[in-house]
NURO-144679 format. One record per residue (C-alpha): residue number from 1; x, y negated, z. Coordinates in pm, 1 decimal. Each point is the difference from the previous one (the first is absolute). Layout:
N
PT   pos          u          v          w
PT   NUM          X          Y          Z
...
//
This chain:
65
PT   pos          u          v          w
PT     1    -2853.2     -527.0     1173.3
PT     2      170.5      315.5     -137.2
PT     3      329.2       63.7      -91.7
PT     4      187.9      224.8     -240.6
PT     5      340.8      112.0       26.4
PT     6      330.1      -89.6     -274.8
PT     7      253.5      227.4      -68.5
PT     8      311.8       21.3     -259.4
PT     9       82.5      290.3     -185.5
PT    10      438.3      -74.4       -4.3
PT    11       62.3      298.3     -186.7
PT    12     -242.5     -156.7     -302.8
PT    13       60.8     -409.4       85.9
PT    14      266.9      -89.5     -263.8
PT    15      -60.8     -397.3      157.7
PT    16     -174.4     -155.5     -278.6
PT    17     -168.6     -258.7      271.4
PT    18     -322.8      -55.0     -157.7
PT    19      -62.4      118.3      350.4
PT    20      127.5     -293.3      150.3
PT    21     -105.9     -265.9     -248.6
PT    22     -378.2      123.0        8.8
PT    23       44.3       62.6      367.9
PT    24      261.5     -166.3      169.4
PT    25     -120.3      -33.7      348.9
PT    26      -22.8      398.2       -4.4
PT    27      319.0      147.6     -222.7
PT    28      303.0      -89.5      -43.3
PT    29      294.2      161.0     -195.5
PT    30      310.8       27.8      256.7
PT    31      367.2      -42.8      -92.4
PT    32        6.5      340.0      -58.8
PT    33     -242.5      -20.2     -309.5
PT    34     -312.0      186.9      119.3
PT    35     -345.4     -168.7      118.9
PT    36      -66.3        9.4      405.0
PT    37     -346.4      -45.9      120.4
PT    38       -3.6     -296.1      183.3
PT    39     -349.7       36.4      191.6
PT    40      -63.1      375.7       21.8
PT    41     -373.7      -54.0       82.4
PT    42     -116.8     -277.8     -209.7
PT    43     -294.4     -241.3       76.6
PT    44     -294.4       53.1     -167.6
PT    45       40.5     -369.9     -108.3
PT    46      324.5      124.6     -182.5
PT    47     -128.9      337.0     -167.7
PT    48      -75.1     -120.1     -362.6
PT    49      320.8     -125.9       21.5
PT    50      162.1      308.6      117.1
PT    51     -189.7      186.3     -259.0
PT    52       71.9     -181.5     -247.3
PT    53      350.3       32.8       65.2
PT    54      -16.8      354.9       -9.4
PT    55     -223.2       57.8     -319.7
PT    56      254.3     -247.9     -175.1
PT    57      357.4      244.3      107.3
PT    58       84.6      156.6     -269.2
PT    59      154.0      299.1      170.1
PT    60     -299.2       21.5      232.7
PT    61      238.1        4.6      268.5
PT    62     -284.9     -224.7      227.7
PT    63     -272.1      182.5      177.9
PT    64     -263.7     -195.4      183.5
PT    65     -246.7      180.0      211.3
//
């Protein structure tokens, strides 16, 4: 199985959290308004998802690779 790696952007997450509603067992927006990567290398079993979640912020502040 391969993985790919999540990262946030914080200077361009304005904590929308379609993140965390199409992804929530991998982002999550903290108290301090801004999406955290919950599983920095994400299961191949979990990429669509993360993918999705990134093609769907609308500051693009999501990279998955």
């Amino acid at each position: 199985m391969s993985e790919a790696n999540a990262t946030v952007d914080e200077e361009l997450c304005v904590g929308t959290g379609i993140c965390e509603a199409t992804a929530p067992d991998l982002f999550e927006v903290g108290d301090d308004g801004v999406s955290h990567v919950l599983v920095a290398s994400v299961p191949e079993d979990r990429l669509e998802a993360a993918r999705r979640a990134a093609a769907d912020c609308p500051t693009r502040a999501l990279k998955v690779e």
